[in-house]
N, C-alpha and C positions, 0 to 999 in steps of 0.2 A: 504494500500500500504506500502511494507518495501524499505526503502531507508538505501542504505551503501555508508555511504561516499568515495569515493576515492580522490578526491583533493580539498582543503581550504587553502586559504590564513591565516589561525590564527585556533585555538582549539576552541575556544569560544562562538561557532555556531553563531557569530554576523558579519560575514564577507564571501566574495564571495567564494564559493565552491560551487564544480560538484556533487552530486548525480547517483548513477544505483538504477532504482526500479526493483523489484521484477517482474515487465511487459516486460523488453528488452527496456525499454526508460531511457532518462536521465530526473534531474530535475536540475536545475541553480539557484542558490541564489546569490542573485547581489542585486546595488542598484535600484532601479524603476527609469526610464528614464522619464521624464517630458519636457512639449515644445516643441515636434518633433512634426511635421506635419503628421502623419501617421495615419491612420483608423486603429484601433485595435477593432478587436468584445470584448464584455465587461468582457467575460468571458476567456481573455489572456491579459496577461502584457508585456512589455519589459523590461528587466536587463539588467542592464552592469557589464561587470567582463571586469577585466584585460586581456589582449590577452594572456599575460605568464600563466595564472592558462590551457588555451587549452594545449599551449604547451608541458607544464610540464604533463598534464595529458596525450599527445600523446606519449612524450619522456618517458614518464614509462611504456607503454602500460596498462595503465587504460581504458582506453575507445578502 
């Protein structure tokens, strides 16, 4: 799968950014959510990103 970054909070590839793959979906790097009550099947995670990285990605028309 090729991934092109369009929006990151920092260069560093160690902070939240959006990804487009090469399939027509996105990938999200966030920090891993812990402690929620929610059923997750084991083979998906939940991230948290900043609500401004969507924005900023909507307002540039990235996504």
């Amino acid at each position: 799968m090729k991934l092109t970054r369009l929006v990151g909070e920092c260069t560093k590839g160690d902070c939240p950014t959006i990804y487009a793959t090469d399939r027509g979906t996105l990938v999200v790097q966030g920090r891993r959510v812990e402690g929620h009550r929610l059923r997750v099947p084991g083979h998906e995670t939940l991230v948290e990103i900043p609500a401004d990285l969507i924005r900023k990605a909507v307002r540039d028309n990235l996504v």
